[in-house]
ROLUMMAR-490153 format. One line per field, with one value per residue (C-alpha): residue number from 1; x, z, y; residue in one letter. Coordinates in Angstrom, 1 decimal, decimal comma, always signed. Each point is the difference from the previous one (the first is absolute). Layout:
nuba = (NUM|...)
east = (X|...)
up = (Z|...)
north = (Y|...)
pagu = (a|...)
END
This chain:
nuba = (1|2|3|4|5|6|7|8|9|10|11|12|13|14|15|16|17|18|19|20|21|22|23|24|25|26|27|28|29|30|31|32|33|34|35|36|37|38|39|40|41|42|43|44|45|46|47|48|49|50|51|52|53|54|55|56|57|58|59|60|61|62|63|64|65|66|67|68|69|70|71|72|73|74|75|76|77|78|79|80|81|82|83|84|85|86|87|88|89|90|91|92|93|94|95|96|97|98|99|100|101|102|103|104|105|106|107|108|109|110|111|112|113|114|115|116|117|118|119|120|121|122|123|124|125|126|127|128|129|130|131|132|133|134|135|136|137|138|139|140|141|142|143|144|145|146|147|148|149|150|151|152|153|154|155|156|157|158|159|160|161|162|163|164|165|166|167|168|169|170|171|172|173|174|175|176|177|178|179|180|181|182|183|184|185|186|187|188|189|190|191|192|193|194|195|196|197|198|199|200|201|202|203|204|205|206|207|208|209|210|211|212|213|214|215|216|217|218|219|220|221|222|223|224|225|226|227|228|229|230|231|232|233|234|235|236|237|238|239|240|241|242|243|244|245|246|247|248|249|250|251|252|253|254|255|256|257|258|259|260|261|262|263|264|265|266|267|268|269|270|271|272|273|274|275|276|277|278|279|280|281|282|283|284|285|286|287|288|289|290|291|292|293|294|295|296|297|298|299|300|301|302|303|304)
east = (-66,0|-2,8|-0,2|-1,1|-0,2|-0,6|-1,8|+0,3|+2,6|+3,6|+1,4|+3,3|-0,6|+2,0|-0,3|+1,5|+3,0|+0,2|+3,0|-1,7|+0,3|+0,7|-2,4|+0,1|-0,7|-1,9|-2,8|-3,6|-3,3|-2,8|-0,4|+3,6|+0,5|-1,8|+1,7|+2,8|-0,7|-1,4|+3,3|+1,7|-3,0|+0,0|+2,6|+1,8|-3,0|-1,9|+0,3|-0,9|-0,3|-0,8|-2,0|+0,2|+1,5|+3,0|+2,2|+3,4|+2,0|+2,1|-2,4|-2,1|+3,2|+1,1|-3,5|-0,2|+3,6|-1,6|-2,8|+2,1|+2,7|-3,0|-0,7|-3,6|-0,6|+0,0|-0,7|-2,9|+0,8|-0,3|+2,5|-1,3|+2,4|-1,9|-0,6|+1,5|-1,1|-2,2|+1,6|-1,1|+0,9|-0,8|-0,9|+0,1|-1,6|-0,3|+0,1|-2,8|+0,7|-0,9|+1,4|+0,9|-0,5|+1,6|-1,4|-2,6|+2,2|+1,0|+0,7|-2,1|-3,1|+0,5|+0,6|-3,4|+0,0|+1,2|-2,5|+2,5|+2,5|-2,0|-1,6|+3,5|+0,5|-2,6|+0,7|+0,8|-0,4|-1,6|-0,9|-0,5|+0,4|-1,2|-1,2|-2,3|+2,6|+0,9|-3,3|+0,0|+3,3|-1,5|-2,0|-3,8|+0,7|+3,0|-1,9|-2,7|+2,8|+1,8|-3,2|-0,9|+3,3|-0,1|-3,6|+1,3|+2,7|-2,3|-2,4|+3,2|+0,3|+2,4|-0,5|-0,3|+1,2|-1,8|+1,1|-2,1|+2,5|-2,2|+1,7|-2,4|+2,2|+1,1|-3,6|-2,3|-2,5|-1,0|-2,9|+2,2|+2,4|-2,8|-0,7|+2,5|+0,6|-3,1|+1,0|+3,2|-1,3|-2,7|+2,9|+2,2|+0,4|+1,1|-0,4|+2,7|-1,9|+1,0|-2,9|+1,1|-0,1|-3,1|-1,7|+0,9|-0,3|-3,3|-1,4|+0,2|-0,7|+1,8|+2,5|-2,9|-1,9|+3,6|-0,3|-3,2|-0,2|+3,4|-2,1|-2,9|+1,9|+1,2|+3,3|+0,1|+1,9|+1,3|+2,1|-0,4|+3,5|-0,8|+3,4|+0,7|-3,3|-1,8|+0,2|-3,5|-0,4|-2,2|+0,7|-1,8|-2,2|-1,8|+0,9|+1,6|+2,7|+2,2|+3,1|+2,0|+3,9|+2,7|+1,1|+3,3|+2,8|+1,4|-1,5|+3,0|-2,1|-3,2|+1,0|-1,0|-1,8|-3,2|+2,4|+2,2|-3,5|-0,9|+3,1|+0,5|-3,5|-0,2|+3,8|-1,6|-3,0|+2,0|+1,9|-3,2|-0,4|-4,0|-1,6|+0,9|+3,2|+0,7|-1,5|+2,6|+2,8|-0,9|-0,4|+3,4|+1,5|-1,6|+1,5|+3,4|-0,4|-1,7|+3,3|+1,6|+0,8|-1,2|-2,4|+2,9|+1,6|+2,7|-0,4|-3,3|-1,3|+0,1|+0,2|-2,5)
up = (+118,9|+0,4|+3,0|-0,2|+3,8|-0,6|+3,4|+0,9|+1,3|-1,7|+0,7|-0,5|-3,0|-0,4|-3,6|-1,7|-2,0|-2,7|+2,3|+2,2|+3,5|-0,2|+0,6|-0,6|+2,4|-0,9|+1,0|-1,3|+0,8|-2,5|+1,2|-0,3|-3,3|-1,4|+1,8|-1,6|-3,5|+0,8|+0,8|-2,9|-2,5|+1,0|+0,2|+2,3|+0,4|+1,5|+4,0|+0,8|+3,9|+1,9|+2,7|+2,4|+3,0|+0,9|+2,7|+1,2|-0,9|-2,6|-2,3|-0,1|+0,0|-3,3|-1,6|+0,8|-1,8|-2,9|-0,4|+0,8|-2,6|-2,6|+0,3|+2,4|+2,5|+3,8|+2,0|+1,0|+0,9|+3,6|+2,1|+2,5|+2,6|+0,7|-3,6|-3,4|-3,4|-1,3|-2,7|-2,8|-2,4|-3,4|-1,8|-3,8|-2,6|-3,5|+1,0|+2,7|+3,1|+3,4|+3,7|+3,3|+2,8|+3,4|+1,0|+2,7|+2,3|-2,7|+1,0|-3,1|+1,6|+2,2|-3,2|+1,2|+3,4|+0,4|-1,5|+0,3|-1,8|-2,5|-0,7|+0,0|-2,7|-2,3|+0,5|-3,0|-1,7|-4,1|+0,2|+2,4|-1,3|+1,7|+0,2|+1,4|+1,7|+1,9|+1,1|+1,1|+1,8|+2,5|+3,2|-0,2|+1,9|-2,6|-3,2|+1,7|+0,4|-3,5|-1,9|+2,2|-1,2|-3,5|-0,1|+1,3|-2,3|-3,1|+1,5|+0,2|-4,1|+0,5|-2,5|+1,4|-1,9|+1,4|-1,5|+1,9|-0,2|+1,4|+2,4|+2,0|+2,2|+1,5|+1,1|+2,7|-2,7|-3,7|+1,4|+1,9|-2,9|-2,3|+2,8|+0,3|-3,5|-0,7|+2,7|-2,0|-3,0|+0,9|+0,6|-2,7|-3,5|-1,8|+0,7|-1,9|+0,7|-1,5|-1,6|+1,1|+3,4|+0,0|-2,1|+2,8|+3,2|-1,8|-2,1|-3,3|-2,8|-2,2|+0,3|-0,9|+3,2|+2,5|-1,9|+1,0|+3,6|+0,5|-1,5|+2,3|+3,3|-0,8|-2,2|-2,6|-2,4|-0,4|-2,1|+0,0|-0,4|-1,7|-0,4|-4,1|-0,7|-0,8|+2,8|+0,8|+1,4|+1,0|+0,3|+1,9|-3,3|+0,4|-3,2|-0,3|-2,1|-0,7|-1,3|-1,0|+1,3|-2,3|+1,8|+1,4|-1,8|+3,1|+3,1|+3,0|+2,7|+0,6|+3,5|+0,1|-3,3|+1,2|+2,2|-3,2|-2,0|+2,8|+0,2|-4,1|-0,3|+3,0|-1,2|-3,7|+1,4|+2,3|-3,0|-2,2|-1,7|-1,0|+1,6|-2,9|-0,6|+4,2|-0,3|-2,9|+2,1|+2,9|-1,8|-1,5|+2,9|+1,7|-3,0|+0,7|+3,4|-0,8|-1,7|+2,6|+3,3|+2,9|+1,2|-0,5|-3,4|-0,3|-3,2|-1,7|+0,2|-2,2|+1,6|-1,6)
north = (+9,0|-2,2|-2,7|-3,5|-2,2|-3,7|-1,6|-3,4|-3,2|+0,1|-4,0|-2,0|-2,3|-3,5|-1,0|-2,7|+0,4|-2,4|-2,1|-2,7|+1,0|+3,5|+2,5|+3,9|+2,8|+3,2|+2,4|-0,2|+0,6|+1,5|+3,2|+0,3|-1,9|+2,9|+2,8|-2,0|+1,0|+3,2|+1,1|-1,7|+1,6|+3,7|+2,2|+2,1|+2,5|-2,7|-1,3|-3,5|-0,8|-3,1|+0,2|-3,3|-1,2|-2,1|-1,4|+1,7|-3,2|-1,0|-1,3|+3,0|+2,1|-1,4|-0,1|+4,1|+0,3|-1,3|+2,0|+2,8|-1,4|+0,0|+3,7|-1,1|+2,5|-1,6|+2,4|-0,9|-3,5|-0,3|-2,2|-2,3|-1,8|-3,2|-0,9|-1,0|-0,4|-2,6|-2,6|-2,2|-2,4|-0,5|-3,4|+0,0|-2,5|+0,5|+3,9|-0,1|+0,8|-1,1|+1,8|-1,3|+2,5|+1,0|+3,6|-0,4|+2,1|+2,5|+3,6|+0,7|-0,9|+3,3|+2,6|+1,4|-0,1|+3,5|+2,3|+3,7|-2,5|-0,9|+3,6|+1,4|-2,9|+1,4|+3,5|+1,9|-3,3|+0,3|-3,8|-2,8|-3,9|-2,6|-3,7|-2,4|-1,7|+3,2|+0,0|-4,0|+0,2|+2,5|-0,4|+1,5|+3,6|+0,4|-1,0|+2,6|+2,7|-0,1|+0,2|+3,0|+1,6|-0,9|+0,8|+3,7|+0,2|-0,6|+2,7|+2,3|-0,7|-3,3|-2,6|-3,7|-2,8|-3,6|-2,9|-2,7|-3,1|-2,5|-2,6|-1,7|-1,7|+3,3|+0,4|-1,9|-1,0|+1,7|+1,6|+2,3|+0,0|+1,4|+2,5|+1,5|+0,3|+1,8|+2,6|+0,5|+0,3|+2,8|+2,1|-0,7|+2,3|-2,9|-3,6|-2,9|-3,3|-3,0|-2,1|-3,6|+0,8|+2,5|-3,0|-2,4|+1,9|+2,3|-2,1|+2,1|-1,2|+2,1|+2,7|+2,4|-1,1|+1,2|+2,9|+0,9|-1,4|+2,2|+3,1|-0,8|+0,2|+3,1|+0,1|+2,1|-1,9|-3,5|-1,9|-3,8|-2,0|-3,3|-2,2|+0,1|+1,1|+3,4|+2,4|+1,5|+3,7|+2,3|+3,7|+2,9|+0,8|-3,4|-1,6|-3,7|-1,1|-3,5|+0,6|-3,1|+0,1|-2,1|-3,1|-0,1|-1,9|-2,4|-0,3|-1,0|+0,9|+1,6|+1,3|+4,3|-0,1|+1,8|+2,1|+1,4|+0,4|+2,1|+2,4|-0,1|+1,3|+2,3|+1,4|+0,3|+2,3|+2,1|+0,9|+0,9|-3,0|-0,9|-3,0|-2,2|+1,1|-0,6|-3,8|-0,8|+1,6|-2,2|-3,0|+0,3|+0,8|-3,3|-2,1|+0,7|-0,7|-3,4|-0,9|-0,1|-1,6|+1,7|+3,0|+2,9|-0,1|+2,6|+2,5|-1,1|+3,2|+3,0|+3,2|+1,9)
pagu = (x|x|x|x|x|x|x|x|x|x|x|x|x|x|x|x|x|x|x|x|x|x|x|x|x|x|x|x|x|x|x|x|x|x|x|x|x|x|x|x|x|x|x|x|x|x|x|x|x|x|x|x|x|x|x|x|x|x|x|x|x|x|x|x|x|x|x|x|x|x|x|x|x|x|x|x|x|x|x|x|x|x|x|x|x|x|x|x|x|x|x|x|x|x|x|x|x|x|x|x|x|x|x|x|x|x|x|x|x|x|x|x|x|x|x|x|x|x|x|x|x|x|x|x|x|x|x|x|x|x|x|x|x|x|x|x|x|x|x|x|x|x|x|x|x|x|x|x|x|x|x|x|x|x|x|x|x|x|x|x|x|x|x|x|x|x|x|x|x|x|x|x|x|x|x|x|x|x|x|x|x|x|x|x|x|x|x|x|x|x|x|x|x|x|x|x|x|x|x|x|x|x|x|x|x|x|x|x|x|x|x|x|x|x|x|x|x|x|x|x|x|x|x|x|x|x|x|x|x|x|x|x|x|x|x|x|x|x|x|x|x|x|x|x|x|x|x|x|x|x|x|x|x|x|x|x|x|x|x|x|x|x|x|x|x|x|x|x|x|x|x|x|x|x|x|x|x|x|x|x|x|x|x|x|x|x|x|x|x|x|x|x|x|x|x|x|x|x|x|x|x|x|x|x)
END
């Protein structure tokens, strides 16, 4: 059996419905979103945990009954007393999507706070996922401290999975957002940036140019998400390649695309697949998402 742990902020999601005035209630987040279809991608020889923090009241009660109910491991998802999950709510136009926030007093913001925890987390762990937005969510020692134990868990042989999800209004300016990121990156195996938001927040000027500033701080590969466009990668034999993806036939909403990309291709490449043959799993896996509403789409995913 192998074991994957996804790191980062799982959050109740109000979308719209389709009826005026009604909303829908589920459970989100990006690290999770992928963790998601991790577990609906790989079979039973696989072990998908979450690794977070949430409060002891109902809220958080019913969003670890779902990952539970979705075969994601909780264990280590600690319980704090004084807190609650964050929520958000999703705006849609033309399949675009914009969020409303309420998680400045998330438990989530302590998931690293406790460093045995977060050791015992990793332990035995085959690879660790993570985002920028784990990173953003956390106070400076705890952004210190989980870099320190995924930086010891790749030494140990781990594999670390960054995908830097750039949200600059989690952060007190972009230079500390860029930072950071950097000091993420250096540590990762694999880096999953997007090139809108590297282009805007880095200045690229072409995917090419994320690949090789992600190479240059120290990740060994990188794969370069671009919407409907070709994906651009980078392994650890130095060579560059563009590989186009086939556009998806009806986009609902684009809410987890990067997300599914990320756990179709990683879910792809733990089974053996090549690079290529990873990328087009991803994307596929990311268009049936897209066609639907919502970040967690029930039984897209192809166990493989």
């Amino acid at each position: 059996m192998g074991r994957i742990v996804s790191i980062g902020e799982c959050m109740g999601e109000l979308s719209e419905t389709g009826t005026p005035g009604t909303l829908g209630m589920g459970f989100a987040g990006d690290t999770l979103n992928t963790a998601y279809y991790l577990r609906q991608s790989l079979g039973s020889d696989w072990q998908v945990d979450y690794v977070s923090a949430v409060g002891t009241d109902g809220l958080s009660g019913r969003m670890v009954e779902f990952l539970n109910g979705e075969g994601i491991g909780t264990d280590h998802i600690r319980r704090l007393a004084d807190k609650t999950i964050g929520l958000y709510h999703i705006t849609l136009k033309d399949g675009e999507r914009s969020f409303t926030y309420w998680r400045n007093d998330s438990a989530a913001r302590q998931l690293a706070s406790d460093p045995a925890t977060l050791a015992r987390a990793l332990e035995g762990a085959d690879l660790a996922y993570w985002s920028g937005i784990t990173l953003a969510i956390l106070p400076n020692q705890d952004r210190i401290a989980l870099i320190e134990a995924l930086s010891q868990f790749a030494g140990r042989g781990g594999t670390v999975v960054f995908d830097p999800n750039l949200r600059p209004r989690l952060w007190d300016n972009p230079e500390t957002m860029r930072g950071w990121i950097h000091r993420a990156a250096a540590i990762s195996d694999l880096c999953l940036p997007s090139f809108e938001d590297e282009a805007t927040w880095f200045g690229d000027r072409d995917p090419a140019a994320t690949v090789r500033r992600y190479i240059g701080e120290g990740a060994r590969r990188v794969i370069v998400k671009n919407g409907a466009a070709e994906v651009t990668y980078q392994g650890a034999d130095g060579a560059m390649t563009t590989l186009p993806i086939p556009p998806a036939e009806q986009v609902v909403d684009t809410t987890a695309a990067g997300d599914s990309f990320n756990a179709g291709y990683l879910a792809a490449e733990l089974c053996g697949a090549s690079t290529s043959d990873a990328i087009k799993a991803g994307a596929r896996l990311a268009s049936r998402v897209i066609g639907a509403r919502g970040a967690l789409v029930a039984n897209v995913a192809t166990t493989l």
